[in-house]
C-alpha positions in Angstrom: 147.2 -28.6 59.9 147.0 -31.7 57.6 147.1 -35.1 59.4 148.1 -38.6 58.0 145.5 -40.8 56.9 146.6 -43.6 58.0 148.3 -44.8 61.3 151.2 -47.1 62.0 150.9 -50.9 62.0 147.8 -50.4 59.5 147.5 -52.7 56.8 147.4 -50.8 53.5 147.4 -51.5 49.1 150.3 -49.9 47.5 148.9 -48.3 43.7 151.5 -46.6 41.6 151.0 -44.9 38.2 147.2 -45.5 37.9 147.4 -49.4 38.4 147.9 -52.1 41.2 151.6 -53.5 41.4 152.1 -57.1 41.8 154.1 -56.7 45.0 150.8 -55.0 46.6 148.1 -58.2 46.2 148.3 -59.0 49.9 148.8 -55.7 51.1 151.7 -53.5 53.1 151.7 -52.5 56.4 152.9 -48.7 57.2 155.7 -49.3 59.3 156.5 -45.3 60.0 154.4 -41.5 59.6 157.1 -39.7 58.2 156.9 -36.1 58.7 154.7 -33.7 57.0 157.0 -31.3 54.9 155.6 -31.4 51.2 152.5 -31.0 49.6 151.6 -34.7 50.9 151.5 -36.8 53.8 154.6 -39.6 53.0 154.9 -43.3 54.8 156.9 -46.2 55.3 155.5 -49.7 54.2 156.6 -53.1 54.0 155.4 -56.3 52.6 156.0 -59.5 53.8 157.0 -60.7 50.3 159.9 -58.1 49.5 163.1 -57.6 51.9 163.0 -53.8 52.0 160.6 -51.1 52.8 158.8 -48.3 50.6 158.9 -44.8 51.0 155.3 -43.3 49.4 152.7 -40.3 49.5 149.5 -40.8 50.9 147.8 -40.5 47.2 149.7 -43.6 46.4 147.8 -45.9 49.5 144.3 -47.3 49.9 142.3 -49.2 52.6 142.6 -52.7 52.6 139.7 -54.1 53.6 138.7 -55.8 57.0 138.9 -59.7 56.5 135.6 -61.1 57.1 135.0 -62.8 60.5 
C-alpha cells in the first residue's frame, strides 16, 4: 500500500511543468493528505502569498530545505 510522502503542516516547493513557478520561492505548506485513489499520492497546499489553496500530485512537490540554525 503506497503512503504519502509528505505529512501535513510540512513546508514544501510547488514545481509544475518541468520549472519552478513564481508563487513557490518561499515555499507551501501541505495543509491536507487527500486520499490515495489514482496512480499518485495528491495534497493540499497553501502559500502565504496567494488567497487560495492548491490541489497537486506528489510528483509535483519537493523538500524545502531546513533553515539553518
Amino acid at each position: 500500500m503506497r503512503k504519502h510522502k509528505f505529512s501535513l503542516g510540512q513546508s514544501v516547493r510547488f514545481t509544475h511543468g518541468g520549472y519552478l513557478s513564481v508563487a513557490s520561492r518561499d515555499g507551501y505548506r501541505v495543509t491536507r493528505l487527500l486520499p490515495i485513489e489514482g496512480e499518485e499520492c495528491e495534497y493540499r497546499i497553501k502559500s502565504n502569498d496567494e488567497p487560495f489553496e492548491r490541489v497537486v500530485r506528489e510528483s509535483q512537490l519537493d523538500r524545502l530545505p531546513r533553515p539553518a540554525k
